[in-house]
C-alpha positions as CSV (number, residue, x, y, z in Angstrom):
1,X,-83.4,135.5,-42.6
2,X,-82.2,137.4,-46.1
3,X,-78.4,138.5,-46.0
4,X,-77.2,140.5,-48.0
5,X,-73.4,140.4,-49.2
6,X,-72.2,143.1,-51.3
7,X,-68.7,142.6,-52.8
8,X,-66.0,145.1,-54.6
9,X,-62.5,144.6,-55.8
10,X,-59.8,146.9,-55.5
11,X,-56.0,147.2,-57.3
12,X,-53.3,148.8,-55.3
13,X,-50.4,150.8,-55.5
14,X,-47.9,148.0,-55.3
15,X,-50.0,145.6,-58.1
16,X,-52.3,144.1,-55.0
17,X,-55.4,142.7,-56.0
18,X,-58.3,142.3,-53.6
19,X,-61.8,141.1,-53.3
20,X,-63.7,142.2,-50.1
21,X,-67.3,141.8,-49.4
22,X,-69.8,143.3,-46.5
23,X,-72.4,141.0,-44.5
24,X,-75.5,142.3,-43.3
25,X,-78.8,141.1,-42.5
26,X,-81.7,143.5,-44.5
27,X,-82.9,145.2,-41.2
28,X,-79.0,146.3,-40.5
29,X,-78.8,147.6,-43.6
30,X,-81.4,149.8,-43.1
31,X,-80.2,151.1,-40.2
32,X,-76.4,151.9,-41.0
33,X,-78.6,153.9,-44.1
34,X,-80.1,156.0,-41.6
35,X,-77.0,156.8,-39.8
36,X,-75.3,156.9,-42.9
37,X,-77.8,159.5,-44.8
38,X,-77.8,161.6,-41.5
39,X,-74.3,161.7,-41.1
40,X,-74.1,163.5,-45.2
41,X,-76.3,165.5,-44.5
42,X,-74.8,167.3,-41.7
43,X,-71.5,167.1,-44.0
44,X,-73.6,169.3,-47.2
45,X,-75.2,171.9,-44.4
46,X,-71.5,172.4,-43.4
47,X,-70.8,172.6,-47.0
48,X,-73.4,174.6,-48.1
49,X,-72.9,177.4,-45.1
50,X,-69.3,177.6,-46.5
51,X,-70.7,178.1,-50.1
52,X,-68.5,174.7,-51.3
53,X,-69.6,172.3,-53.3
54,X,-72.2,168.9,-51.5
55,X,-71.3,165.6,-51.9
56,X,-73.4,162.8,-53.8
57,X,-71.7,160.3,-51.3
58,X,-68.9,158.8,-50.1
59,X,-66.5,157.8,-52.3
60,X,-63.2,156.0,-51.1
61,X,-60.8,156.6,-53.9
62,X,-61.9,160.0,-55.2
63,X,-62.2,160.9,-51.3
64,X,-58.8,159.4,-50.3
65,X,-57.1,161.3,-53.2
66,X,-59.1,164.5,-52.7
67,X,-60.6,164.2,-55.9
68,X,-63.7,165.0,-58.0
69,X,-66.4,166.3,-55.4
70,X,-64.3,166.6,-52.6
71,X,-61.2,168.0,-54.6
72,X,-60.9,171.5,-52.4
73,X,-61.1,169.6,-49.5
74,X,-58.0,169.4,-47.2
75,X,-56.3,166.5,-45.3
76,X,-57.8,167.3,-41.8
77,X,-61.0,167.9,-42.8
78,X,-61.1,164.8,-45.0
79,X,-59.6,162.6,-42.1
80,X,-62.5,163.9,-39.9
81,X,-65.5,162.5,-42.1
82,X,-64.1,159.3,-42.8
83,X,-63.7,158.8,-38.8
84,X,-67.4,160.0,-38.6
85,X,-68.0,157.4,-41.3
86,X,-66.3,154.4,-39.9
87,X,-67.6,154.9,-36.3
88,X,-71.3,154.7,-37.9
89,X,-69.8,150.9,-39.3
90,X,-68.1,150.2,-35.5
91,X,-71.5,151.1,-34.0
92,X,-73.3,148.2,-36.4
93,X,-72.8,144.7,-36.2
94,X,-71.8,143.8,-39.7
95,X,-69.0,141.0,-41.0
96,X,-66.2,142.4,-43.6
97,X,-64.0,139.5,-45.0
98,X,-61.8,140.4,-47.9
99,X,-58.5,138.8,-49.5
100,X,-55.8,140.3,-51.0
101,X,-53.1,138.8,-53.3
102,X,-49.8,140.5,-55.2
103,X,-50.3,140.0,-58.8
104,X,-46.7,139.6,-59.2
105,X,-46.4,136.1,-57.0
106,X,-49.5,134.8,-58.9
107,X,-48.0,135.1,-61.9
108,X,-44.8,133.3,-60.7
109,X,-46.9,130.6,-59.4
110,X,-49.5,130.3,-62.6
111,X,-47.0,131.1,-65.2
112,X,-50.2,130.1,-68.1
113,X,-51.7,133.4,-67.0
114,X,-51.1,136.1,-69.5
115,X,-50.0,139.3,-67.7
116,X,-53.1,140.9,-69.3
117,X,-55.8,138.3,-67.9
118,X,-54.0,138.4,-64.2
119,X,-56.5,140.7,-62.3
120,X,-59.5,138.6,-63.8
121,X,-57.8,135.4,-62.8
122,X,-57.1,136.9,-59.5
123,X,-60.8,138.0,-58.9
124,X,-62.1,134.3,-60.2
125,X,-59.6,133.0,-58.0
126,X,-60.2,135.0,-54.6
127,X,-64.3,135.2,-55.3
128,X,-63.8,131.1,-55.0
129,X,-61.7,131.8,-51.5
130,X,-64.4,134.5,-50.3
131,X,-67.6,132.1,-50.9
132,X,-66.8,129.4,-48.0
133,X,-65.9,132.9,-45.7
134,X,-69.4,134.3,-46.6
135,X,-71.2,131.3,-45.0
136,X,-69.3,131.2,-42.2
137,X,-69.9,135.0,-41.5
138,X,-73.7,134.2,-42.6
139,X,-74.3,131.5,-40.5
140,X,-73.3,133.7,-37.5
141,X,-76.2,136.4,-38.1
142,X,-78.7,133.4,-38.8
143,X,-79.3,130.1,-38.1
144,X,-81.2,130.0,-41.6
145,X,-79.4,132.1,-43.6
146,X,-81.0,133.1,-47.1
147,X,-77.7,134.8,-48.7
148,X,-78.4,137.2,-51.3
149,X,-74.7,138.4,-53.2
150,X,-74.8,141.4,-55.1
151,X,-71.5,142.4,-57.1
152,X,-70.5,145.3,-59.3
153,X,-70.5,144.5,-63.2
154,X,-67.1,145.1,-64.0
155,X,-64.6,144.7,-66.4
156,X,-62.9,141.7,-64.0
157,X,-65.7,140.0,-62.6
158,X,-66.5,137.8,-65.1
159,X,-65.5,135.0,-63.0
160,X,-68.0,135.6,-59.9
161,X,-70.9,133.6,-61.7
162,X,-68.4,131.0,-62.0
163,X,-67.6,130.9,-58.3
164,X,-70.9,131.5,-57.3
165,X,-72.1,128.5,-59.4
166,X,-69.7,125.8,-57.6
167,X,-70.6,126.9,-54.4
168,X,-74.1,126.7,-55.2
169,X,-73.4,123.0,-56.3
170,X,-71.5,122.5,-53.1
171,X,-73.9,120.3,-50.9
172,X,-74.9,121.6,-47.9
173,X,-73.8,125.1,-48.1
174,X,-75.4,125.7,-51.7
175,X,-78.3,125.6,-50.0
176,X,-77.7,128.6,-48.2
177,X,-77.2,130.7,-51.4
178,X,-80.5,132.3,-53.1
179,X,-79.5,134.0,-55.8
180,X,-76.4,136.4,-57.3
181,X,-77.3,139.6,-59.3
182,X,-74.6,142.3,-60.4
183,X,-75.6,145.8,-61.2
184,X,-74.1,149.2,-60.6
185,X,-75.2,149.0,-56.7
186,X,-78.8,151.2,-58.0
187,X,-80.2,147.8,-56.0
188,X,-78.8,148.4,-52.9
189,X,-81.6,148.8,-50.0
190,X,-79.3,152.1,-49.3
191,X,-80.4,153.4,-52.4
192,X,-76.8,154.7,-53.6
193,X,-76.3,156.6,-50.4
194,X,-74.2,154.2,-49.2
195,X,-71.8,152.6,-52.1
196,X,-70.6,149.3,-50.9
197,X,-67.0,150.4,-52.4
198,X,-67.4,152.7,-48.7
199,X,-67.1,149.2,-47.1
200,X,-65.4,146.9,-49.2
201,X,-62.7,149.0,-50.6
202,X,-60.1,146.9,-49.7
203,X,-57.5,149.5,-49.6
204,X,-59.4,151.1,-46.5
205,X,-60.6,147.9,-45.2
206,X,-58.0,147.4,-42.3
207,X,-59.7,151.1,-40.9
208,X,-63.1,148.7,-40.5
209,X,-64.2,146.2,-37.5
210,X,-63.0,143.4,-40.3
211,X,-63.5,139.9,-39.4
212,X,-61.3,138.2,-41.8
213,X,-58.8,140.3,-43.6
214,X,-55.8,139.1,-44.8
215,X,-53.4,138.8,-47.6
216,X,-53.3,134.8,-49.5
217,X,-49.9,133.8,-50.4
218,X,-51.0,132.6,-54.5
219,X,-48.9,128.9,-53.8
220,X,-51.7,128.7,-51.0
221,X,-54.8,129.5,-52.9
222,X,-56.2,125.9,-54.3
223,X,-58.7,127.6,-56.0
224,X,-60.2,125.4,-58.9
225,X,-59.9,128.2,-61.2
226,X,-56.4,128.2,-60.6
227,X,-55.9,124.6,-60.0
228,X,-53.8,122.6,-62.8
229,X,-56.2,119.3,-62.4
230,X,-59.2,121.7,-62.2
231,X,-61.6,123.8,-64.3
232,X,-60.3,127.0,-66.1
233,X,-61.9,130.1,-66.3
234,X,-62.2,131.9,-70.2
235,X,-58.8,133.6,-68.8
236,X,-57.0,130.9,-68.1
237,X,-56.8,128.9,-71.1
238,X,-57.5,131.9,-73.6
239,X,-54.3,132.2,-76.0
240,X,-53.6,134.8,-78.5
């Protein structure tokens, strides 16, 4: 059976970093699509009655800060379509798992990471956590898992090849993995209705049915990326 794991980072207020990703078997995702598609649409006739601008779709941080297309929107109407939105996700059986580490307390404990390289350290670091989480959640939908990552082509994630490499090389679980693309989320079976940063904004994740959510003390982390013995990414070792 073909899962599909979409993953996003995010950078909070208080210099958090987190990686969070969304597991979903193909037939899943077209449902929650439906829902999801339905549930805008309803949203835009309101919209359009009231002679205010439509949404494209659901952004977390522009509609959080009431920003962009929803920037006349208030609090109470905002709080009301993100509820609609995460009951559609509590009504589907789908696996979040996301990590989240302070910048700060990696630095302390990796002192050769350059302030400017610590959020691609970080996202190396926690994509090599995330990978052993995403076959545990996999393995759950499916006996036979055939897990398909997809991740957003950033400036940080030059590291999830990296990650996704070793785990491929890690015997049995590799295995499970059949391939890794990133792209701007135009692939997504929801065809850009539904952005994975809806799911996997890790920020807003603690709102979802998460599975595994939880903050990684750096000292903790034994990610190879990070490791002193270990391989380092470009980030790591790069020096001015």
């Amino acid at each position: 059976m073909v899962i599909r794991v979409y993953i996003d980072e995010s950078i909070g207020k208080n210099r958090t970093f987190a990686l969070g990703c969304v597991i979903a078997n193909d037939s899943m995702w077209k449902r929650i699509n439906h829902d999801w598609k339905r549930c805008l649409q309803r949203k835009n006739r309101q919209l359009t009655r009231q002679g205010r601008r439509r949404v494209s779709r659901y952004h977390a941080s522009d509609c959080e800060s009431r920003f962009g297309e929803f920037k006349d929107w208030d609090v109470s109407e905002k709080n009301a379509f993100v509820a609609e939105l995460i009951s559609i996700v509590n009504r589907h059986h789908i696996h979040i798992v996301g990590f989240t580490v302070y910048l700060e307390e990696l630095a302390e404990f990796y002192p050769q990471i350059e302030k400017e390289y610590a959020e691609k350290a970080a996202y190396g670091a926690l994509a090599t956590l995330l990978f052993p989480e995403i076959v545990e959640q996999a393995s759950q939908i499916s006996r036979q898992p055939a897990i398909k990552i997809v991740y957003e082509h950033g400036e940080v994630a030059q590291h999830m090849q990296y990650a996704y490499d070793s785990m491929k090389s890690n015997k049995p679980f590799g295995e499970l993995f059949d391939s890794i693309e990133k792209n701007n989320w135009k692939v997504i079976p929801l065809q850009g209705e539904i952005s994975p940063i809806t799911l996997t904004d890790p920020i807003k994740i603690v709102n979802a049915p998460c599975v595994g959510c939880r903050k990684q003390p750096a000292e903790s982390m034994g990610s190879p990326i990070l490791s002193p013995g270990g391989p380092k990414g470009p980030f790591l070792s790069r020096r001015k």
